[in-house]
C-alpha positions as CSV (number, residue, x, y, z in Angstrom):
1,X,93.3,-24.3,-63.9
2,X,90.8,-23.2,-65.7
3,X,87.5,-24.7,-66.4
4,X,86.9,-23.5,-69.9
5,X,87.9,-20.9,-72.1
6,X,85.8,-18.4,-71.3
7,X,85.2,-16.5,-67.5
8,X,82.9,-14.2,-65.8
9,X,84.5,-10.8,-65.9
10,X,86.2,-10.3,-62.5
11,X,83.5,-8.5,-59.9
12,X,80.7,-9.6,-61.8
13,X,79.3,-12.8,-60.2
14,X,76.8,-15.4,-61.7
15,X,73.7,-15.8,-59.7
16,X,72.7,-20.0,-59.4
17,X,69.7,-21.5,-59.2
18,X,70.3,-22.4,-55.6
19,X,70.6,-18.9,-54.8
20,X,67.8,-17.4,-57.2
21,X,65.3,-18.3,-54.7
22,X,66.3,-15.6,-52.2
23,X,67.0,-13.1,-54.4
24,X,63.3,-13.8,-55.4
25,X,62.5,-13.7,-52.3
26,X,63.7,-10.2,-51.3
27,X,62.7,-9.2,-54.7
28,X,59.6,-10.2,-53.5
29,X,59.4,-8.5,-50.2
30,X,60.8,-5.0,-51.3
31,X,57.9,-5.1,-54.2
32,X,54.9,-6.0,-52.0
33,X,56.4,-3.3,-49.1
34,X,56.7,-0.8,-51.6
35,X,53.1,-1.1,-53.1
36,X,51.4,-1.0,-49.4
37,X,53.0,2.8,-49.5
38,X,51.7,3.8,-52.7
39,X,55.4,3.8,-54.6
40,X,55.1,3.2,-58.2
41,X,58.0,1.5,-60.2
42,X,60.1,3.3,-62.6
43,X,62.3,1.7,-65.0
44,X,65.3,3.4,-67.2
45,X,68.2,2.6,-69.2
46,X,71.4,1.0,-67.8
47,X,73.6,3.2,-70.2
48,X,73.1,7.3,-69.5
49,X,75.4,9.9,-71.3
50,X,78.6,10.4,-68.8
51,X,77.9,14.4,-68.5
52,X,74.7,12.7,-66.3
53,X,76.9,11.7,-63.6
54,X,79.8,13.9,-63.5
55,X,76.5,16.5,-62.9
56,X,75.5,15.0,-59.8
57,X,77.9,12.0,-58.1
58,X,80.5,15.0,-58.9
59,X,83.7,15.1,-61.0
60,X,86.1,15.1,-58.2
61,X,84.1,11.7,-56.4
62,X,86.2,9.0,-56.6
63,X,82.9,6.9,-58.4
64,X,83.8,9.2,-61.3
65,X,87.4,9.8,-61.5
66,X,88.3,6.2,-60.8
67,X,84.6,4.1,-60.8
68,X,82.6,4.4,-63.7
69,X,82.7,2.4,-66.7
70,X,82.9,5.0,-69.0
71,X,83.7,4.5,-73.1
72,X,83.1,6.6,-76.5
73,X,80.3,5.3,-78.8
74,X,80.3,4.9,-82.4
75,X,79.3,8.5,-82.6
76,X,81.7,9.9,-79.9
77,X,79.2,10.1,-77.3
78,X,80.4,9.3,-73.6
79,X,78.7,6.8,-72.8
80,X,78.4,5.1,-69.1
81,X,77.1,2.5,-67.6
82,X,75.1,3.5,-64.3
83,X,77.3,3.1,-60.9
84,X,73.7,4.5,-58.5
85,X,70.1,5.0,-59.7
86,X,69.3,8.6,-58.5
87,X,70.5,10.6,-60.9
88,X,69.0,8.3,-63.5
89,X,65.5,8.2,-61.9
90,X,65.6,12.0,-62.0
91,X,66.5,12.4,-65.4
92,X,63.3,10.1,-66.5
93,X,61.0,12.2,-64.3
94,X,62.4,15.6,-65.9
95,X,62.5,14.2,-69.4
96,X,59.0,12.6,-69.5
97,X,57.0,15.2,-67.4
98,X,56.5,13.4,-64.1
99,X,57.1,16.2,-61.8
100,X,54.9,18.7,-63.4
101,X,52.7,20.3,-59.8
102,X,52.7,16.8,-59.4
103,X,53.8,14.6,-56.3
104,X,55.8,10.9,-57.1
105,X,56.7,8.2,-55.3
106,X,58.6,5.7,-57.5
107,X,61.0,2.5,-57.0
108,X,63.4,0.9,-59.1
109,X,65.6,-2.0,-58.9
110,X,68.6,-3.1,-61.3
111,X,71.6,-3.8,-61.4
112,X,74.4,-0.8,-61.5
113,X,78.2,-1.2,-62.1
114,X,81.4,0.4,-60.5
115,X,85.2,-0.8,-61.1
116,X,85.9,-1.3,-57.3
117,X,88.4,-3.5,-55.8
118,X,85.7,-6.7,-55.4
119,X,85.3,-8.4,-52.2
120,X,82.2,-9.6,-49.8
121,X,79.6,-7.6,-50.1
122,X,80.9,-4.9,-53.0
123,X,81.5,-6.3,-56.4
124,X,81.5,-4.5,-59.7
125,X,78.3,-5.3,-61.2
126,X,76.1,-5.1,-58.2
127,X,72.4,-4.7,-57.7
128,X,70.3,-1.5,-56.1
129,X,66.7,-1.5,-54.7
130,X,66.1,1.9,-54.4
131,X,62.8,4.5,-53.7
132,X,62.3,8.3,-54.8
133,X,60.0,10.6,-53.8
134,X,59.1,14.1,-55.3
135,X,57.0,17.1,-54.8
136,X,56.9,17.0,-50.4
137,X,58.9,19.1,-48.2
138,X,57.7,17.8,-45.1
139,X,59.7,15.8,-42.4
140,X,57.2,12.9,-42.9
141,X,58.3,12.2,-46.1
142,X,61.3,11.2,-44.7
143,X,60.0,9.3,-41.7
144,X,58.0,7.5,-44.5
145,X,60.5,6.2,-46.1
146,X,62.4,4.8,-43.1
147,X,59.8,3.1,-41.6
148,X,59.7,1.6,-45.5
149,X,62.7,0.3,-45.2
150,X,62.5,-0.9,-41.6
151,X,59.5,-2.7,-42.6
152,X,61.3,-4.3,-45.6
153,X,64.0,-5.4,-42.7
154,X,61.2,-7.2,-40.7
155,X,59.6,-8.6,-43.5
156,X,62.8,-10.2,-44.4
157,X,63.8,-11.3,-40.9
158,X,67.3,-9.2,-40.7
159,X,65.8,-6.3,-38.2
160,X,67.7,-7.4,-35.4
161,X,71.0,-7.5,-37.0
162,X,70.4,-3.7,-39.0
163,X,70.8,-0.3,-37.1
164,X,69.9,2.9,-38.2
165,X,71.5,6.2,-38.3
166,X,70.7,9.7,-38.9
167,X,72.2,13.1,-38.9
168,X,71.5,16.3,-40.5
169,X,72.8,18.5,-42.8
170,X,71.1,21.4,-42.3
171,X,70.0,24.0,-44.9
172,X,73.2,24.9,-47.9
173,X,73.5,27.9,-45.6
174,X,74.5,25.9,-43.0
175,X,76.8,23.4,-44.8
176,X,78.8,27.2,-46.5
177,X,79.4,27.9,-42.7
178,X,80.4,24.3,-42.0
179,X,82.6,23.8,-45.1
180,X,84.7,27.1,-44.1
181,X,85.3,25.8,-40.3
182,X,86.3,22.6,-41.6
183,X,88.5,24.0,-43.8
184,X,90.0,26.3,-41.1
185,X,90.1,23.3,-38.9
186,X,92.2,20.9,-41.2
187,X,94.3,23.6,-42.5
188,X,96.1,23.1,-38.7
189,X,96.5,19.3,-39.3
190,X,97.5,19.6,-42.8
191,X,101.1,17.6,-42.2
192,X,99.1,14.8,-40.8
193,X,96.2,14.2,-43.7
194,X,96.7,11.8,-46.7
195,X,96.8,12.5,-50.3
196,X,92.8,12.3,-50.5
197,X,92.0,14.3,-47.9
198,X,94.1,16.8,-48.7
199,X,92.9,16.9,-52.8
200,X,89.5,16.8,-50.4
201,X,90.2,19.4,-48.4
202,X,90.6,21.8,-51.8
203,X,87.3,20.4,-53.7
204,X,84.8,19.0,-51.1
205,X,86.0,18.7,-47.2
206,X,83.3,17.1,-46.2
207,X,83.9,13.7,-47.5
208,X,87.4,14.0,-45.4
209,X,84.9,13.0,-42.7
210,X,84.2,9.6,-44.6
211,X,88.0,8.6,-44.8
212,X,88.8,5.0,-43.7
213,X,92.9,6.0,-42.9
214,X,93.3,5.7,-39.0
215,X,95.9,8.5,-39.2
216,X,93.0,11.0,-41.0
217,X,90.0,9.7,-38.4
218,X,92.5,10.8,-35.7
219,X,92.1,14.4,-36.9
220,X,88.4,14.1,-38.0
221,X,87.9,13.0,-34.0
222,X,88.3,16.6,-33.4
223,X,86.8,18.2,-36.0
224,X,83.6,20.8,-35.5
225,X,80.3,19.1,-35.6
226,X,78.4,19.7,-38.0
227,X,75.0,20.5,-35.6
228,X,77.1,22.9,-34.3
229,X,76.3,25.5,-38.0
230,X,72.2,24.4,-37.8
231,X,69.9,27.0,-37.8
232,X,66.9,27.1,-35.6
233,X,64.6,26.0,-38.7
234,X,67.4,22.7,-39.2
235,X,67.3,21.9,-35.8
236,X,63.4,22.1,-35.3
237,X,63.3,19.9,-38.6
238,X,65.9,16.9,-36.9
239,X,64.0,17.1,-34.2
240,X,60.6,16.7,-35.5
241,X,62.4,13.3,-37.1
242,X,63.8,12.3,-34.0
243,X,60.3,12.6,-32.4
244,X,58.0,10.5,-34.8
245,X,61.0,8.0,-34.9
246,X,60.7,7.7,-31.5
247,X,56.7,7.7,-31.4
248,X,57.3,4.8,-34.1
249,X,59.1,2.6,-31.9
250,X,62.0,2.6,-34.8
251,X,65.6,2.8,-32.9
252,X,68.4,4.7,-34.1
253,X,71.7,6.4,-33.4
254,X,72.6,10.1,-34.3
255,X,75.7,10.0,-35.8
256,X,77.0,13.2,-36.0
257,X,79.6,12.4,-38.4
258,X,77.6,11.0,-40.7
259,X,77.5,13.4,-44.3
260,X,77.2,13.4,-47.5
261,X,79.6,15.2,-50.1
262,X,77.3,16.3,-52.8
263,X,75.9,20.2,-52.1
264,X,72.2,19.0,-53.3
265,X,71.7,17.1,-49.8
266,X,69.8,18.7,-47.3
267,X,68.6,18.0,-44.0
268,X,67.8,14.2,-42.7
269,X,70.7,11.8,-43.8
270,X,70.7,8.2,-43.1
271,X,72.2,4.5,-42.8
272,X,70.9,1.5,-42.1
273,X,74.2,-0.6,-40.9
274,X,75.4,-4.1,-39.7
275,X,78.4,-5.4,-37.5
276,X,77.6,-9.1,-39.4
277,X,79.4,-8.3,-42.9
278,X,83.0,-7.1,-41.5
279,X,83.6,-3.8,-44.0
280,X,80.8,-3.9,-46.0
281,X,78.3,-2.3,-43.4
282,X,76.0,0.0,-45.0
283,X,73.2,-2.1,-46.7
284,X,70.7,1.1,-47.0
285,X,71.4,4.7,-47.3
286,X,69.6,7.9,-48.4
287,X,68.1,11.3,-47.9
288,X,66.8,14.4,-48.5
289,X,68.4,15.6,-51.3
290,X,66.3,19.2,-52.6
291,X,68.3,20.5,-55.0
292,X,69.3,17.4,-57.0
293,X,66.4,18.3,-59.5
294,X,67.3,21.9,-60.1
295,X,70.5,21.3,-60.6
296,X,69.6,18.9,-63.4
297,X,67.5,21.6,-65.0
298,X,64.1,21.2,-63.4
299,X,62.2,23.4,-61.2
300,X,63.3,23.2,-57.8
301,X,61.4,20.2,-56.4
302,X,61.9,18.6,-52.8
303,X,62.7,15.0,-53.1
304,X,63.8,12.1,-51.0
305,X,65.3,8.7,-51.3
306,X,67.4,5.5,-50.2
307,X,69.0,3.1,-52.2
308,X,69.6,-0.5,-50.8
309,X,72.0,-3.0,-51.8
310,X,70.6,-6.2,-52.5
311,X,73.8,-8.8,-52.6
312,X,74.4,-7.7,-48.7
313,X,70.4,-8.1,-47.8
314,X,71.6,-11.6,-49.2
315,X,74.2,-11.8,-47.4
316,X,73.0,-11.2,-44.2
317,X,70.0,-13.7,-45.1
318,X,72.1,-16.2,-45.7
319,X,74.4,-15.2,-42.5
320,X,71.4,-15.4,-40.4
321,X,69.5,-17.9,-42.2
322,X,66.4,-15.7,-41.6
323,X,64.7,-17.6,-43.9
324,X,64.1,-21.0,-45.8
325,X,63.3,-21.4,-49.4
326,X,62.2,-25.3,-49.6
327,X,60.9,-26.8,-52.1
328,X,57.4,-28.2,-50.9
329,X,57.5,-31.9,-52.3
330,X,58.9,-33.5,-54.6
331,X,56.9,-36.7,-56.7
332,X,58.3,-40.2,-56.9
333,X,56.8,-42.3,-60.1
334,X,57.4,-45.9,-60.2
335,X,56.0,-47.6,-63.3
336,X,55.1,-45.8,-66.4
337,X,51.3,-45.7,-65.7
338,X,52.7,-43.6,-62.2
339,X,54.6,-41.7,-64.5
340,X,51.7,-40.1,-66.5
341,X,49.2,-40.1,-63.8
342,X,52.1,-38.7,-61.3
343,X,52.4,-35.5,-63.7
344,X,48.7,-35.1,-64.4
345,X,48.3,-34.7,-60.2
346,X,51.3,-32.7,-59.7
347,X,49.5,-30.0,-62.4
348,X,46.6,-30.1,-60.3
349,X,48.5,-29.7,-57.3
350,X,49.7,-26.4,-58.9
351,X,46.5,-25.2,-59.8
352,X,45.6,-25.4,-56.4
353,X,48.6,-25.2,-54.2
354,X,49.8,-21.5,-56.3
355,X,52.5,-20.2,-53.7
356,X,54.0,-23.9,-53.6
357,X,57.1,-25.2,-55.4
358,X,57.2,-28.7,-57.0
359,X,59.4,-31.0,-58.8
360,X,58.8,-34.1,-59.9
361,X,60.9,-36.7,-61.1
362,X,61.6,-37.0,-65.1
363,X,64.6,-39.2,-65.0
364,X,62.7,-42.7,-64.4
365,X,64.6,-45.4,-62.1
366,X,64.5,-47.3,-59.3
367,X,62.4,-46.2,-56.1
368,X,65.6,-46.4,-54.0
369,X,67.2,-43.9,-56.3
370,X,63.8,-42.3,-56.7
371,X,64.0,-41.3,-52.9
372,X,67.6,-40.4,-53.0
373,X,66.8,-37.7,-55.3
374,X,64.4,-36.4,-53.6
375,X,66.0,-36.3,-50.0
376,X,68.7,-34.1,-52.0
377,X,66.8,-32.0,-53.3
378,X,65.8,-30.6,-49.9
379,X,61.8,-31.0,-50.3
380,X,59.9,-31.1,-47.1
381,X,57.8,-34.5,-48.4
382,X,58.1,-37.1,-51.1
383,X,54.8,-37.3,-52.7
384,X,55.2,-41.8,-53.9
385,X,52.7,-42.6,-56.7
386,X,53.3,-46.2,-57.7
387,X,51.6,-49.8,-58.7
388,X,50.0,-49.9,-55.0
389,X,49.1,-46.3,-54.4
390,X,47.1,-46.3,-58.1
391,X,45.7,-49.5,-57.0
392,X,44.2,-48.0,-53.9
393,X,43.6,-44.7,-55.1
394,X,45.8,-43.1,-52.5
395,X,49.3,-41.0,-52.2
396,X,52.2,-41.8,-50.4
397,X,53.5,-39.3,-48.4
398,X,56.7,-39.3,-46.5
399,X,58.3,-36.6,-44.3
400,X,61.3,-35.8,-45.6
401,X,62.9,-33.7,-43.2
402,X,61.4,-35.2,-39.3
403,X,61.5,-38.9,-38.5
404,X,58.2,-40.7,-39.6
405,X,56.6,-43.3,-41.1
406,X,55.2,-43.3,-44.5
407,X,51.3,-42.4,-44.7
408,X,48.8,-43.4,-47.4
409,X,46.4,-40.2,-48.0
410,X,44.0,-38.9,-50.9
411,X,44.2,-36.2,-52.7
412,X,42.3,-34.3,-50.7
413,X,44.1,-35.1,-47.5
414,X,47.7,-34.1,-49.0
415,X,46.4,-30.7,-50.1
416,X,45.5,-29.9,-47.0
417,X,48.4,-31.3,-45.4
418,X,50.7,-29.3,-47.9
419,X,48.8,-25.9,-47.0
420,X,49.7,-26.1,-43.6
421,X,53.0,-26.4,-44.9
């Protein structure tokens, strides 16, 4: 039955205050990483004109034939809401003269919208922290940018349960030779491929690579490789990424099947990847991707990038429980003099105590109930101001959370007690 008349549009979830705190949190994280490298945040409209995206996700993807949320304006535009953030972030830097001899590193996060089927981990309004860089060609620009992420992993306490992968795509020389002995290759199994990867194999045969059908994967088992079609100059660039990877102490995996459709990739492709969240098991992905602002009418500008999704960073915090998010303390006022005294000290508390979460308690009543509330809440300590602790000038302070006795302390004594905290 339902609850009331209205309801959250199928896919697109409310967030509740007992959740906002790690979403904060990796909020949090991803910002502070971010500004240790020097990335500067970008942010731009969650509607773009349709033509945007058919330009560079592709008209044949399935994001655009079946994904987007696309409708007419009052003006007959096509209009669309964004389902990724790299074509938008290029645009702005194009439009408003950011990549002029002139090398970027910008970071966005948002939420972005595709009409999938919705289940853990992918829902239709969903929610991208993502990194761009223009203007540098070198292999270090991508080793930047993973050992961003990994440290954003550590940071957040997921590491362990993430693994990265990389492959390359060569130079678009190599992908023409590729594409034609894929194409050759398929053409023999034709009888035994579905009805996307043979509409694939006629528009963009890599992505038959990507198909989930067991029959299909069968087939792709024996496809070419795509390392096979690197030049010397590809090969020498992989390697160089392998190398500082490996002088970096980051693990990974070279999947050799791992591509991406869209002809403005090049070179170093990657996921990060999890066995904890069934399906869903790409959190992070990117890569090079040089010819993405050319083909959007720039000058030809190297670039590189990863986008991460955020509810399955979640996800796997909460599946891990990498982290707590507790409230510090939590006041107990007995008495009305308690009551404004109480509120006066928990200000100054704050003033003091910045990174620390209070709440105190508004609703009056009984101490009993008092200390219910705040052993529900999930507070570390119960901070007790009543008739005897204003008498003496002192606090109460009980542990909430190991077995102890109550404590009297000052002021001074809880403030240092909650720093440790």
């Amino acid at each position: 039955m339902s609850a009331g008349l209205y309801q959250a549009i199928r896919g697109m979830n409310d967030v509740l205050p007992s959740d906002v705190s790690v979403w904060q949190y990796v909020e949090s994280v991803c910002r502070a990483v971010v500004g240790r490298y020097a990335y500067q945040e970008i942010r731009f409209p969650v509607l773009e004109k349709t033509a945007l995206f058919q330009r560079t996700v592709g008209e044949v993807t399935d994001i655009v034939e079946k994904e987007m949320y696309t409708f007419l304006d009052r003006n007959g535009d096509s209009l669309s809401l964004r389902p990724e953030g790299t074509a938008a972030c290029v645009r702005a830097a194009i439009q408003n003269g950011l990549l002029h001899n002139a090398i970027q590193r910008l970071w966005y996060v948002g939420a972005m919208y595709r009409h999938e089927r919705p289940q853990k981990g992918r829902y239709r309004q969903f929610h991208q922290f993502g990194v761009e860089s223009f203007g540098v060609s070198s292999v270090q620009m991508e080793v930047e940018q993973l050992l961003l992420a990994h440290r954003i992993f550590e940071e957040l306490g997921i590491s362990d349960v993430i693994h990265l992968e990389i492959n390359s795509l060569g130079s678009k020389d190599c992908r023409v030779r590729y594409k034609a002995a894929l194409v050759e290759y398929f053409h023999q199994y034709r009888s035994l491929l579905d009805e996307d990867a043979e509409r694939r194999l006629q528009t963009n045969p890599l992505r038959i690579l990507d198909s989930k059908n067991p029959d299909v994967k069968k087939v792709v088992a024996n496809a070419p490789l795509l390392s096979d079609y690197w030049s010397e100059e590809s090969q020498g660039h992989f390697e160089s990424v392998c190398q500082q990877l490996d002088m970096m102490g980051i693990d990974y995996t070279v999947n050799s099947r791992l591509v991406r459709g869209l002809d403005y990739y090049c070179h170093t492709v990657y996921e990060w990847v999890t066995d904890a969240l069934g399906a869903q098991g790409t959190v992070c992905a990117g890569g090079r991707y040089d010819g993405l602002v050319e083909k959007l009418g720039g000058k030809p500008t190297p670039a590189v990038g990863f986008s991460m999704g955020l509810e399955r960073v979640v996800l796997l915090m909460e599946e891990q429980e990498s982290r707590q998010f507790p409230l510090h303390a939590y006041w107990i006022l007995v008495g009305e003099k308690a009551q404004a005294v109480g509120m006066q000290l928990a200000e100054s508390f704050r003033d003091q105590l910045p990174g620390l979460h209070f709440e105190v308690n508004v609703h009056g009543g009984s101490f009993k109930s008092q200390f219910k509330r705040a052993d529900k809440s999930g507070a570390l300590f119960a901070l007790i101001l009543g008739e005897d602790e204003l008498a003496s000038g002192v606090i109460g302070v009980k542990n909430l959370r190991e077995r102890s006795s109550q404590q009297s302390m000052t002021e001074t004594e809880v403030i240092a007690l909650l720093k440790e905290a």
